[in-house]
C-alpha positions as CSV (number, residue, x, y, z in Angstrom):
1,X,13.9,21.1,-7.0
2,X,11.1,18.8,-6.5
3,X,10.4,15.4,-8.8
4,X,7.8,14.6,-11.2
5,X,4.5,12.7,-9.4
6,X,5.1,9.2,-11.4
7,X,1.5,8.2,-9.9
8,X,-1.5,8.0,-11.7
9,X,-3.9,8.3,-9.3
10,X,-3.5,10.2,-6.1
11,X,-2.5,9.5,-2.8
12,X,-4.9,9.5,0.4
13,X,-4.6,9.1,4.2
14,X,-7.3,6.9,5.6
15,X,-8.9,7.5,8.6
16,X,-7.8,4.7,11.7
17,X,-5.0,2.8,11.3
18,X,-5.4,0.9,8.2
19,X,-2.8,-2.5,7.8
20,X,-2.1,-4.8,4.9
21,X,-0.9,-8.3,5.3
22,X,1.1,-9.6,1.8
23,X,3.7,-12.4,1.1
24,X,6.8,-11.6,-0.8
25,X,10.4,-13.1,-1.6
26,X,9.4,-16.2,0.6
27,X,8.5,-13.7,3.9
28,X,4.9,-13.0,5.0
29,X,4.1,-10.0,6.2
30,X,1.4,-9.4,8.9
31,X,-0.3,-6.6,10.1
32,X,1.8,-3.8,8.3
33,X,0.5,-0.3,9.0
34,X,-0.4,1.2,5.9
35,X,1.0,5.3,5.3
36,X,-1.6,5.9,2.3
37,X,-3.5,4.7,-0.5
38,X,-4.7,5.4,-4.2
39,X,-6.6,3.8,-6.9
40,X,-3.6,2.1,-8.0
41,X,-1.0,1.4,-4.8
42,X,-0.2,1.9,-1.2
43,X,2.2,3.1,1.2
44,X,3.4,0.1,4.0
45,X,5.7,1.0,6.9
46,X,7.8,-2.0,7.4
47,X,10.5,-2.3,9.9
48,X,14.0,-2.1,9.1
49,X,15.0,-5.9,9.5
50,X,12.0,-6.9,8.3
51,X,12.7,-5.3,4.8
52,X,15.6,-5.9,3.6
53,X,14.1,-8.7,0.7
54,X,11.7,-6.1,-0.5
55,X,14.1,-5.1,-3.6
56,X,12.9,-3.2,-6.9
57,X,10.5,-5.2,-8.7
58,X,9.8,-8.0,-6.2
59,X,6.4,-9.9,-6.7
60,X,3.9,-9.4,-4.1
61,X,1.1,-11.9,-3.1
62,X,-1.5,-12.4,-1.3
63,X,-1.7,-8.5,-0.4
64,X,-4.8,-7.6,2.1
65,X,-6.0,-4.4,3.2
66,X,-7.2,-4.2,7.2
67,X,-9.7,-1.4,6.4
68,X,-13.8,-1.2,6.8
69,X,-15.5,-1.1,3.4
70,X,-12.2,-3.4,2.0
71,X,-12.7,-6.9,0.7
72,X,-10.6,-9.8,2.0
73,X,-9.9,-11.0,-1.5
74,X,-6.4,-10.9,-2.8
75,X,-4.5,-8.4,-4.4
76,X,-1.1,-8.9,-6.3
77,X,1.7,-6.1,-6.7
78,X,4.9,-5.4,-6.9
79,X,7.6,-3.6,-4.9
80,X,7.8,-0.2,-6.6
81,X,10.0,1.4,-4.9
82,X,11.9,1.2,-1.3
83,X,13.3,4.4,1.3
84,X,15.0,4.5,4.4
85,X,17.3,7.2,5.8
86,X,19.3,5.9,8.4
87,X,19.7,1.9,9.7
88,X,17.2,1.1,12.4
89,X,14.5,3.6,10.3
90,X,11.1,2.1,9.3
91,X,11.3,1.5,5.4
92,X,8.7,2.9,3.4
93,X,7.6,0.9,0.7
94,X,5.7,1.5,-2.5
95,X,3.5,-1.4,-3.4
96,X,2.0,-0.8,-6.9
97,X,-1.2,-3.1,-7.5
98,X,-1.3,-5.2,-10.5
99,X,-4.3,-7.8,-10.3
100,X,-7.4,-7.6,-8.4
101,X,-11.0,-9.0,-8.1
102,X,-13.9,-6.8,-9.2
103,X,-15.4,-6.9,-6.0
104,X,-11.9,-5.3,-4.6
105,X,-11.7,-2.9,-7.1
106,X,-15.3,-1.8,-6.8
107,X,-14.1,-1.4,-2.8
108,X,-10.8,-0.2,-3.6
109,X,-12.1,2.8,-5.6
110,X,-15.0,3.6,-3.4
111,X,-12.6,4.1,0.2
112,X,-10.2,6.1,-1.8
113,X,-12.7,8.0,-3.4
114,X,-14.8,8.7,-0.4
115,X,-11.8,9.9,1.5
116,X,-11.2,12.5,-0.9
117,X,-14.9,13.4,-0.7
118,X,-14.4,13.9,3.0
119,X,-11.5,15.4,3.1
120,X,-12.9,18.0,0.6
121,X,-15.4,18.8,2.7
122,X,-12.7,20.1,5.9
């Protein structure tokens, strides 16, 4: 039996290998590949040892996506969610956005918005 989709937005895989950078629970994070994005989170692949401060609910900081047409300007989240199958696995995290410039929304919206245009297309 599947689950109910909790997002509000949906999901897209951008083309490249898009990254975010973000500080959380005292740990930066650098150069994080990024799984997929929406209007209203992302997906980041973090390494297993890496992860393990990334609890429920943790404050994010300082979050930047590595991707063209994306500002450099802040963004700040929260942890919304955490998976890993086995020890030694990447964890996939859920980072849900909270606060953002205009200017990164405006960008935000347009690269999510134009992938779904061109994926539409195929």
């Amino acid at each position: 039996m599947s689950q109910p989709e909790l997002r509000d937005s949906r999901r897209v895989i951008l083309q490249g290998q898009p990254q975010v950078r973000f500080r959380a629970a005292g740990q930066l994070f650098d150069r994080i590949p990024m799984a997929n994005i929406s209007h209203g989170g992302c997906l980041a692949i973090v390494p297993f040892q890496e992860a393990g401060a990334l609890c429920l609910d943790t404050p994010v900081t300082e979050l930047v996506i590595f991707h063209p047409g994306m500002t450099a300007n802040p963004i700040s989240a929260r942890v919304a969610w955490t998976m890993a199958h086995a020890e030694g696995d990447q964890v996939a995290v859920g980072l849900q956005f909270r606060e953002m410039t205009r200017d990164t929304r405006i960008a935000l919206v347009a690269v999510v918005d134009s992938s779904i245009l061109e994926s539409a297309k195929r």
